[in-house]
TORROLUM-728406 format. One record per residue: z, y, x of N, C-alpha, C in turn; residue in three letters. Coordinates in steps of 0.02 Angstrom, whole numbers, padded with zeros to 5 digits, always signed. Example, Ala and Ser with C-alpha at 12.3 -4.5 7.8 and 13.67 -1.06 7.14 Angstrom:
! residues 2
+00390-00284+00660+00390-00225+00615+00390-00165+00660ALA
+00354-00112+00642+00357-00053+00684+00394+00002+00645SER
***
This chain:
! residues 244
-00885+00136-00317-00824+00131-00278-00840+00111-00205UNK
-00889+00064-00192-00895+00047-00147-00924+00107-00088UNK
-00905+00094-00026-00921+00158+00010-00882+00215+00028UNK
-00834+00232-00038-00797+00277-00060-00762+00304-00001UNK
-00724+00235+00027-00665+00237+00072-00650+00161+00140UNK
-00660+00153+00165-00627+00110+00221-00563+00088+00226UNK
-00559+00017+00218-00490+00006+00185-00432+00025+00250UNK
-00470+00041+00291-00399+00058+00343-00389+00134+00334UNK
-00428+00174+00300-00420+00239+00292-00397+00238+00246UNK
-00361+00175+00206-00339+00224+00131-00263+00216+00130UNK
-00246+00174+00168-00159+00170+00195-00148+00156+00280UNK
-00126+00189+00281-00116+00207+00369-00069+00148+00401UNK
-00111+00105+00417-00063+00024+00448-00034+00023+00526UNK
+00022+00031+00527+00018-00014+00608+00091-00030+00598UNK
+00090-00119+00560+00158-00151+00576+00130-00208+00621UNK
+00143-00189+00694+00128-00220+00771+00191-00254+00788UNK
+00252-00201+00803+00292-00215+00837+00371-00242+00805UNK
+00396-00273+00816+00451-00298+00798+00495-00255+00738UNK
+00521-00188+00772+00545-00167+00743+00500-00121+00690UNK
+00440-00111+00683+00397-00118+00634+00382-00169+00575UNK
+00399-00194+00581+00397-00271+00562+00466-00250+00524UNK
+00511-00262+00537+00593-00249+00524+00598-00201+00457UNK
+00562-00164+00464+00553-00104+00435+00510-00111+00375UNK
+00448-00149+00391+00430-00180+00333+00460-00232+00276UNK
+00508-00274+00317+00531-00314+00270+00605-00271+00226UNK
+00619-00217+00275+00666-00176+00220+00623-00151+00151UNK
+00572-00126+00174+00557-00076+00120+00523-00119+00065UNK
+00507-00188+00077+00486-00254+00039+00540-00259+00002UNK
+00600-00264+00064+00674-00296-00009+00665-00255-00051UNK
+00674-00173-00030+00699-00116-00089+00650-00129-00143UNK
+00588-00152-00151+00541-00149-00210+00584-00197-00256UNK
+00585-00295-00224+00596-00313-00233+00667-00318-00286UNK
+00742-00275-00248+00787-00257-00283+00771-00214-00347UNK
+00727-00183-00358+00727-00128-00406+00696-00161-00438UNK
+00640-00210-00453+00606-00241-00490+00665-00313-00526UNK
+00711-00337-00469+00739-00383-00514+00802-00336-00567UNK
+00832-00279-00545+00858-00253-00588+00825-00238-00663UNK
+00759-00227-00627+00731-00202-00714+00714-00248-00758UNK
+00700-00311-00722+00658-00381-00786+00680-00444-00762UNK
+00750-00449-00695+00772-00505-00683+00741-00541-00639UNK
+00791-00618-00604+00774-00648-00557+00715-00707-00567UNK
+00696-00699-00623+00652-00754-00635+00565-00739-00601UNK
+00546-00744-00588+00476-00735-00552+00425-00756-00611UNK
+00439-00799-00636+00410-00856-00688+00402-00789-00774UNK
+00440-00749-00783+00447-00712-00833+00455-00633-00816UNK
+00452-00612-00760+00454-00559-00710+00400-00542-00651UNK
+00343-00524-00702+00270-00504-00670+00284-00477-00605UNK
+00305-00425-00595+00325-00393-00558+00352-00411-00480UNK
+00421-00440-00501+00441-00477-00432+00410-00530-00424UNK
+00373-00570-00463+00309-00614-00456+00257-00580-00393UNK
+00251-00532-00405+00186-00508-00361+00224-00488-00295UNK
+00298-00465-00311+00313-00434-00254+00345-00488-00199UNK
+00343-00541-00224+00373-00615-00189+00294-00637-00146UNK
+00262-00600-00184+00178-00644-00145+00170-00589-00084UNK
+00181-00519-00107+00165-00489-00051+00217-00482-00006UNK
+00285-00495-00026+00322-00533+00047+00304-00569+00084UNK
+00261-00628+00063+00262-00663+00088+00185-00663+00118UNK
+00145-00631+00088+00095-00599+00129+00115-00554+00194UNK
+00179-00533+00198+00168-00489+00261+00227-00525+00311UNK
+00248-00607+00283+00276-00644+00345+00319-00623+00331UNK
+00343-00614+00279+00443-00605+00252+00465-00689+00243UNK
+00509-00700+00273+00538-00759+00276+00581-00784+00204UNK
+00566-00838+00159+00561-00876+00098+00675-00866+00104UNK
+00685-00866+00148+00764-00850+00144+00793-00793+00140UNK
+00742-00757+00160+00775-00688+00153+00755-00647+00079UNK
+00684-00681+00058+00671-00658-00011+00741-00689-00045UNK
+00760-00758-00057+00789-00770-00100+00857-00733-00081UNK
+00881-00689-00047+00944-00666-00008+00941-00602-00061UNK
+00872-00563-00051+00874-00484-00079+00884-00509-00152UNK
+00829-00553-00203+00869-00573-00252+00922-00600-00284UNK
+00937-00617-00242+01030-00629-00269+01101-00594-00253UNK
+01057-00546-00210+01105-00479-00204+01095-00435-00268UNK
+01026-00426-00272+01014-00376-00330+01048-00398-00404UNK
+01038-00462-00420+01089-00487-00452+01138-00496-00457UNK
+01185-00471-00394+01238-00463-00414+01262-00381-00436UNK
+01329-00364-00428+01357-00307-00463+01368-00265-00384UNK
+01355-00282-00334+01351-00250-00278+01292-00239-00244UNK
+01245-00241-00289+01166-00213-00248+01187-00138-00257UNK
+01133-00095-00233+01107-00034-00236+01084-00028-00288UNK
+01088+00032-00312+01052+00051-00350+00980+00114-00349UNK
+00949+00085-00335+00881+00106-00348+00828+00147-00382UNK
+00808+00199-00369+00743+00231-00415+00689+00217-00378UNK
+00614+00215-00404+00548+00231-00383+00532+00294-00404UNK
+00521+00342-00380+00485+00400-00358+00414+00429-00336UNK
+00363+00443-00371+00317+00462-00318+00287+00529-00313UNK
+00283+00552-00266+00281+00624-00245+00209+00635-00223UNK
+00175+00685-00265+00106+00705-00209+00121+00780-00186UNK
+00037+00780-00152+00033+00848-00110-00043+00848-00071UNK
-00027+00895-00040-00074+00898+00012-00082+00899+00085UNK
-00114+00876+00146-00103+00887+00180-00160+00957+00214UNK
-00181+00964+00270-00212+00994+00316-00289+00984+00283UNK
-00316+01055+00269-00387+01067+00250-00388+01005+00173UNK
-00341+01041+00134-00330+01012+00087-00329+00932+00053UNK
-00320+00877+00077-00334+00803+00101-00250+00803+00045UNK
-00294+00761-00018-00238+00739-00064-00196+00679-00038UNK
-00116+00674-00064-00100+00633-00046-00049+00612-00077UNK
-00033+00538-00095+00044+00499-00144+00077+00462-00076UNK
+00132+00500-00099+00187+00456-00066+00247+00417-00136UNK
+00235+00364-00105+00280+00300-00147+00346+00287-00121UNK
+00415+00289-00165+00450+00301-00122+00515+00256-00165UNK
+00566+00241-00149+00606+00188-00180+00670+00216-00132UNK
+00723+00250-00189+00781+00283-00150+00833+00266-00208UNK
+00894+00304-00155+00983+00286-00207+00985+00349-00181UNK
+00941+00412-00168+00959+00479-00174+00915+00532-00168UNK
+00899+00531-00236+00840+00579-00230+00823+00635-00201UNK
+00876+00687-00205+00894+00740-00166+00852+00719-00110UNK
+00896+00668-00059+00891+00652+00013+00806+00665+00031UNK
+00784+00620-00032+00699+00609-00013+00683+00655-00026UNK
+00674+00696-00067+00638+00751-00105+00637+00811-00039UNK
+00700+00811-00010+00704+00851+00040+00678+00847+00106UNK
+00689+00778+00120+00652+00758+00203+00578+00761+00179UNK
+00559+00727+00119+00480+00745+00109+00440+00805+00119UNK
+00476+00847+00106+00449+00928+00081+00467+00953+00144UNK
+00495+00923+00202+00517+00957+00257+00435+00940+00295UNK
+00429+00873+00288+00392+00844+00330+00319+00857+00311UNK
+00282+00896+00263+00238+00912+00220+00224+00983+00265UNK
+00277+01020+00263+00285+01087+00299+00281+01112+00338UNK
+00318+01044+00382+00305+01019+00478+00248+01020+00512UNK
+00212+00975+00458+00140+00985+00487+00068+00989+00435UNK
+00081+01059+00416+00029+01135+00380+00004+01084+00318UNK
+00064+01065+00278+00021+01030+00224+00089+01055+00156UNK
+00082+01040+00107+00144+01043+00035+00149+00993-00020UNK
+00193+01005-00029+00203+00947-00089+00203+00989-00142UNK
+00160+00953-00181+00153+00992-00254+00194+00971-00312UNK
+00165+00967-00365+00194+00943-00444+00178+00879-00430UNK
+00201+00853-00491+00187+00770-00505+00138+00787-00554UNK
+00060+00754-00519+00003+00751-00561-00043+00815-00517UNK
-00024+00823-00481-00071+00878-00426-00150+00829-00380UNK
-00142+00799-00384-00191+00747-00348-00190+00673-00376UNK
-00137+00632-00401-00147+00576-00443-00227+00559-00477UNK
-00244+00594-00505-00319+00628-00533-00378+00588-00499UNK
-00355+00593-00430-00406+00590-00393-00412+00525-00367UNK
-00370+00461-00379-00365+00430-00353-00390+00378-00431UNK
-00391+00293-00408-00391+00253-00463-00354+00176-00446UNK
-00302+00182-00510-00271+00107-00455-00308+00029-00465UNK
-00314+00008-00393-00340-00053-00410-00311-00103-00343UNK
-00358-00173-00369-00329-00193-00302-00364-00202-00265UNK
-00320-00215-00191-00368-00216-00149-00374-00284-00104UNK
-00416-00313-00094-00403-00381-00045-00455-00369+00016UNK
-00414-00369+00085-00466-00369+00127-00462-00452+00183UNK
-00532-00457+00184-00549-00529+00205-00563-00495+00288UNK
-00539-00534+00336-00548-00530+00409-00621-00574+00404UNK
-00666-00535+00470-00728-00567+00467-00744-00525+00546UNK
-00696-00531+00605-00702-00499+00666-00732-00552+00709UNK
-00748-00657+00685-00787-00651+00710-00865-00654+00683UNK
-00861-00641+00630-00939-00614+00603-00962-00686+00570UNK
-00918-00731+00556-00973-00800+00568-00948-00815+00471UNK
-00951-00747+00418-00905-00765+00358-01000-00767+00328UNK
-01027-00796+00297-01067-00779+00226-01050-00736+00180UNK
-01078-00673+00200-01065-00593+00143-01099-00652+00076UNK
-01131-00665+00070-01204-00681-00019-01136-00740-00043UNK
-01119-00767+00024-01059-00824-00003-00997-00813-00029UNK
-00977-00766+00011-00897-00713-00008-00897-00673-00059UNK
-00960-00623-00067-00945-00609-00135-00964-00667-00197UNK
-01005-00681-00199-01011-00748-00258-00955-00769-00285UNK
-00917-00810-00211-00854-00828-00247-00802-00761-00269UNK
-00812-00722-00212-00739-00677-00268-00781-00645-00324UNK
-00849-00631-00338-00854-00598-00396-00841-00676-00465UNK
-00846-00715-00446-00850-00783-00471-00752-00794-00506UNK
-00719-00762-00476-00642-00754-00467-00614-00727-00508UNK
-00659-00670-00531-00652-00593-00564-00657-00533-00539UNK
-00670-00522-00478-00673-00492-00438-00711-00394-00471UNK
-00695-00364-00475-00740-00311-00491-00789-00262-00452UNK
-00773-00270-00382-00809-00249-00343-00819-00280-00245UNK
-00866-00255-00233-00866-00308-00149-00895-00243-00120UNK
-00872-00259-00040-00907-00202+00001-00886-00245+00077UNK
-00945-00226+00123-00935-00255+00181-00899-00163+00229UNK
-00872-00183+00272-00860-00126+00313-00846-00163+00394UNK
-00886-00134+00410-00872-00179+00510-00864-00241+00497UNK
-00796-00254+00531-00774-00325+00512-00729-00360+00486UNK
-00737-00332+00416-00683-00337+00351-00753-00319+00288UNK
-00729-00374+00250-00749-00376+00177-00675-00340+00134UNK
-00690-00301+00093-00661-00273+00058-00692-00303-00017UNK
-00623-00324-00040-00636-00334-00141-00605-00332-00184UNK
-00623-00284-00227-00592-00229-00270-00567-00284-00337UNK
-00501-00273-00382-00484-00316-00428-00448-00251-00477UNK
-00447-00277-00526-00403-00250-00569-00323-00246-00515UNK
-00272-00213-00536-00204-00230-00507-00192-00278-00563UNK
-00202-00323-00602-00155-00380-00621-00181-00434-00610UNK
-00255-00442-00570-00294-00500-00532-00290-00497-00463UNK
-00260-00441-00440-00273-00442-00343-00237-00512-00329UNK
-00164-00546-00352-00148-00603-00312-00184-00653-00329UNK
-00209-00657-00379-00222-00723-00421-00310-00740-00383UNK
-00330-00679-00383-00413-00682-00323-00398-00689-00244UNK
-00341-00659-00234-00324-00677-00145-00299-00791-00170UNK
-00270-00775-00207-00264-00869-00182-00302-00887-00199UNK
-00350-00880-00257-00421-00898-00264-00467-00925-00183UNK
-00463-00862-00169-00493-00871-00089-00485-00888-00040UNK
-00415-00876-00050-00364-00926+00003-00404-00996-00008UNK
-00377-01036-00056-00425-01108-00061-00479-01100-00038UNK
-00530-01058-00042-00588-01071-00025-00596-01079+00045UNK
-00526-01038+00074-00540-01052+00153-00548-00979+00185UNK
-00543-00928+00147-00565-00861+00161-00503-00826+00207UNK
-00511-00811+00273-00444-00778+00317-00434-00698+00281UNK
-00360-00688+00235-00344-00640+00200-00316-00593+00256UNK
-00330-00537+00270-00299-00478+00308-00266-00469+00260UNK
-00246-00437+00231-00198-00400+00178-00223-00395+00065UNK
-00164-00399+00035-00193-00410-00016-00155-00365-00075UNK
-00151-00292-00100-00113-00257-00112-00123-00226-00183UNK
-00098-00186-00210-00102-00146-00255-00107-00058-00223UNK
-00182-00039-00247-00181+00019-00213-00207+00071-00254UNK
-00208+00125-00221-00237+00184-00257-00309+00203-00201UNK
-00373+00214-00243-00418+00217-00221-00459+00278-00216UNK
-00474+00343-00173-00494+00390-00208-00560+00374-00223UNK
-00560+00458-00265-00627+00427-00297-00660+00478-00272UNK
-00648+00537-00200-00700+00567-00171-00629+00577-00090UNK
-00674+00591-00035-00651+00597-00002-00656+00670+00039UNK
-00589+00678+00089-00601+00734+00133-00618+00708+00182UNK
-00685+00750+00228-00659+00763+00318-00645+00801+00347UNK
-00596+00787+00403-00591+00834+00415-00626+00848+00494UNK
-00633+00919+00503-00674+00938+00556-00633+00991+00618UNK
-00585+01009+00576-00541+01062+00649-00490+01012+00664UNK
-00489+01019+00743-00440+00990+00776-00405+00981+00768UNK
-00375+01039+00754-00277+01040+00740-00269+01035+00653UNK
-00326+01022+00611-00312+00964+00559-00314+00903+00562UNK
-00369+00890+00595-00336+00816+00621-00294+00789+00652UNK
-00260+00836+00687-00202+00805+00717-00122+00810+00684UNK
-00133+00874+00641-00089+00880+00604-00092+00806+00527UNK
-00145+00805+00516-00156+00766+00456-00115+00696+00474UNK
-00148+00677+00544-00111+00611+00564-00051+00581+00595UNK
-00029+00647+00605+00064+00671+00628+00079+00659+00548UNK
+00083+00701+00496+00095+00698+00425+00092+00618+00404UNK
+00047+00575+00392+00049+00539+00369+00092+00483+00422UNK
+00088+00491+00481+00140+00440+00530+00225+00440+00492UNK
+00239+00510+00514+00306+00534+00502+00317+00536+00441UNK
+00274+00529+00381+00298+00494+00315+00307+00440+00315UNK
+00259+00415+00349+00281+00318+00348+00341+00297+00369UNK
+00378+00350+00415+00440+00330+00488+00504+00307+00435UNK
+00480+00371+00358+00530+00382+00311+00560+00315+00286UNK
+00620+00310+00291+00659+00216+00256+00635+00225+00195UNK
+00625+00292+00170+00620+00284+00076+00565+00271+00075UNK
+00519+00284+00123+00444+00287+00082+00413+00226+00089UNK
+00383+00204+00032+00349+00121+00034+00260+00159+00054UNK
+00235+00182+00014+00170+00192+00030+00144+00259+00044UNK
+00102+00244+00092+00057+00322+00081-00024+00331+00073UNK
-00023+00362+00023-00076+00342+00009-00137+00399-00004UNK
-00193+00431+00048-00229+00487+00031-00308+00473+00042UNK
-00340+00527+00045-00420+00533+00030-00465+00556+00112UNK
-00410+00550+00131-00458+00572+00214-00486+00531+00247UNK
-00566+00544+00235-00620+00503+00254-00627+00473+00318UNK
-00599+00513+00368-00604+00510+00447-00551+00506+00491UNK
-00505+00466+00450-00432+00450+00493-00454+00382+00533UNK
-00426+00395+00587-00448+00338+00642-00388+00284+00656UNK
-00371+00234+00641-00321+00204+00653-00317+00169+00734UNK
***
C-alpha cells in the first residue's frame, strides 16, 4: 500500500476560505443527519455518528452546532436523506467515487452526469471502478517542520494498531482498518503527534498518470466542480499526478 498514492492525491482538499469552510460544515451536518436517523442520537450506541462527531470536530465544527444538526434530525422536521455513491471515469481513463448524501436523487444523478461530460470523462454503473480501490483509514501526521522521529512515529502508531506507515514530504501517512482510524488518531493525539486530517477513505490499489495537457486540466476541472456539488461529500480517485 504504501507508495501507492499521496495522501493529497487521493481526495482533492482545499477548505482555506471561509465560505469553504461553511460548506464543509454543511456537508458534515448532512452525514451526521442521516446517520442519526438510521441508529439514533446516542453516540455511545451509534458507531457511526460516534465517528462522525470526531470528524466534525476534527475539521473545527463547533460542539453547538453538532449538537443543533442532532436534534433537528431527531426531530419530525429534519430532511430526509439518502447516501448514494456514484462512479466513473475521468480523462485518459482515471477511476473515480463520488460520495454523495441527497433528498433528490434525480437532482444529483443529473448534475453529476452533466459534470462527468463537461469535462471528457462518464459516469458508469455502480461497481465500474469500486474494484479498484480498498477502504481504509487514513491518518495524516503534519511533519513540515521535519523535527517528528519517523522510527518513533511509526512504533507508536504501529504499537496503536496501526496497519501500515509511509513517510511522503512532510506528512506521515498511517493506514488503519476504518473501525481503528479514530481510536489511533487520539492514540497519537496523546502522544503529542500534530494530526492534519484523520478519515475514512478509499485507497487505490494502482494508479493513473496522466501525461496530455488537456487531461490534466480537464481531470482537475472534473474533480473541483464535483466537489462545488452541495450533495457531494467525497471524491475520491486514482490519479497519481494531481497537484494540489
Amino acid at each position: 500500500m504504501s507508495g501507492h498514492s499521496k495522501w493529497a492525491n487521493i481526495k482533492h482538499k482545499k477548505e482555506k476560505t471561509d465560505a469553504q469552510k461553511a460548506k464543509v460544515f454543511t456537508k458534515i451536518g448532512k452525514e451526521i443527519a442521516v446517520a442519526v436517523k438510521a441508529g439514533g442520537g446516542d453516540p455511545n450506541s451509534n458507531s457511526k455518528l460516534r465517528d462522525l462527531i470526531q470528524k466534525a470536530k476534527a475539521s473545527n465544527v463547533p460542539n453547538d452546532n453538532i449538537d443543533r444538526i442532532i436534534k433537528k434530525a431527531l426531530g419530525s422536521s429534519g430532511e430526509n436523506y439518502e447516501e448514494i455513491t456514484y462512479e466513473g471515469y475521468g480523462p485518459g481513463g482515471v477511476a473515480v467515487i463520488v460520495e454523495t448524501t441527497t433528498d433528490n436523487r434525480n437532482r444529483t444523478a443529473g448534475n453529476l452526469r452533466a459534470c462527468f461530460n463537461k469535462f471528457r470523462g462518464n459516469m458508469g454503473t455502480s461497481g465500474c471502478v469500486s474494484f479498484l480501490f480498498e477502504d481504509k483509514g487514513l491518518i495524516v501526521v503534519n511533519n513540515e517542520d521535519g523535527d517528528i522521529d519517523e522510527d518513533k512515529l511509526m512504533e507508536t502508531a504501529l504499537e496503536a494498531g496501526a496497519e501500515d506507515f509511509a513517510a511522503d514530504g512532510d506528512v506521515f501517512e498511517i493506514y488503519t482498518t476504518i473501525e481503528d482510524v479514530y481510536n489511533i488518531k487520539a492514540d497519537l493525539e496523546k502522544a503529542g503527534y500534530p494530526i492534519l486530517s484523520a478519515e475514512e477513505s478509499k485507497i487505490p490499489t494502482n494508479t493513473v498518470t496522466l501525461t496530455n495537457e488537456d487531461d490534466v486540466k480537464f481531470m482537475g476541472l472534473l474533480i473541483e466542480n464535483l466537489e462545488e456539488d452541495d450533495d457531494v461529500m467525497n471524491v475520491w480517485h486514482n490519479w497519481e499526478n494531481c497537484d494540489e
